[in-house]
GUKEKOL-654531 format. One line per 8 residues: number of its first residue (from 1); their letters; for each residue x, y, z of C-alpha. Coordinates in steps of 0.25 Angstrom, whole numbers, plus 5000, padded with zeros to 4 digits. Layout:
NUM	a	X Y Z | ...
//
This chain:
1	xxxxxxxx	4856 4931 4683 | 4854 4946 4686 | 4847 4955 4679 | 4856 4966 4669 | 4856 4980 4673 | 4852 4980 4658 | 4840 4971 4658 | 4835 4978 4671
9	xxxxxxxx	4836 4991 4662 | 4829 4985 4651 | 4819 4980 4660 | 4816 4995 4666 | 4816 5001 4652 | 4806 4990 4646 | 4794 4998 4653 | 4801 5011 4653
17	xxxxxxxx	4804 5011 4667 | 4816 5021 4672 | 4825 5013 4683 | 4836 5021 4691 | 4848 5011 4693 | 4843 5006 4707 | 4830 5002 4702 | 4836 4994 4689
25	xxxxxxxx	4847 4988 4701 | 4833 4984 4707 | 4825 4977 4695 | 4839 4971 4692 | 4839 4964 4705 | 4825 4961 4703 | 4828 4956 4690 | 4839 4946 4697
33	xxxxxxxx	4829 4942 4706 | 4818 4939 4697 | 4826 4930 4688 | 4834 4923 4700 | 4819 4919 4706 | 4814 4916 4690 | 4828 4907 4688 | 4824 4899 4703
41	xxxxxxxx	4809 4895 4697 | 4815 4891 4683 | 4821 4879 4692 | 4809 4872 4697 | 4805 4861 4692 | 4791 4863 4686 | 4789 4851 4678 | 4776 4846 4681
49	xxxxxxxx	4770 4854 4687 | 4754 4859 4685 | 4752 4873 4682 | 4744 4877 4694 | 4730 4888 4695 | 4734 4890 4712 | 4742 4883 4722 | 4732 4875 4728
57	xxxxxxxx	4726 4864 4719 | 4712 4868 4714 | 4703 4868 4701 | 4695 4878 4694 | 4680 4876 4696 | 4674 4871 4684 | 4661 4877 4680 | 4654 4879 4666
65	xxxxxxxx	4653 4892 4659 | 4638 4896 4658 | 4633 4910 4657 | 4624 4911 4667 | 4621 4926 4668 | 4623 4933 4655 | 4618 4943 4644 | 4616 4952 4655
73	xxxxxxxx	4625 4965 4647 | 4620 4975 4654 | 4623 4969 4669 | 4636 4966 4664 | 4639 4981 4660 | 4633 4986 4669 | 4648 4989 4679 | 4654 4990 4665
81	xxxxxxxx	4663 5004 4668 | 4659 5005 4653 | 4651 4999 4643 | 4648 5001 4630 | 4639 4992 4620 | 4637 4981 4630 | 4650 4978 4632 | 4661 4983 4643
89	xxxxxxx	4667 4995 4638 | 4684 4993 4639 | 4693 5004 4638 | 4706 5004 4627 | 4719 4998 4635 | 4728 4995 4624 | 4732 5009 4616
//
């Protein structure tokens, strides 16, 4: 089905976007799009089949977890941009 001239609107209002009425036509007819290619993968039949890691067949090298060079802090930090107490010094992203 297409997309509303209202939903479009919604869409555009959600992260405070301003659209002029040729861009909303745009996103609508994107919208239409999206939802028509969405509503043409619903039909296949996946039953089945394996979740896959690539499309060619392989496995995941298996090897144990050992630490084989370690308690070495200050080579570690030493490219740390910042460091402070031993450890890697982050900055606040979340206000």
């Amino acid at each position: 089905s297409d997309l509303s001239t209202s939903t479009s609107c919604n869409c555009s209002m959600k992260p405070r976007i301003a659209l002029n009425s040729s861009a909303r036509g745009a996103i609508r007819s994107s919208g239409t799009s999206i939802r028509a290619s969405l509503a043409t993968l619903r039909e296949v039949d996946v039953e089945g089949v394996e979740p896959m890691v690539s499309v060619t067949p392989m496995r995941l090298k298996r090897r144990e977890d050992l630490v084989t060079d370690g308690n070495q802090p200050k080579a570690v930090l030493t490219n740390a941009p910042d460091a402070r107490e031993g450890f890697f010094a982050v900055p606040k992203v979340v206000e």
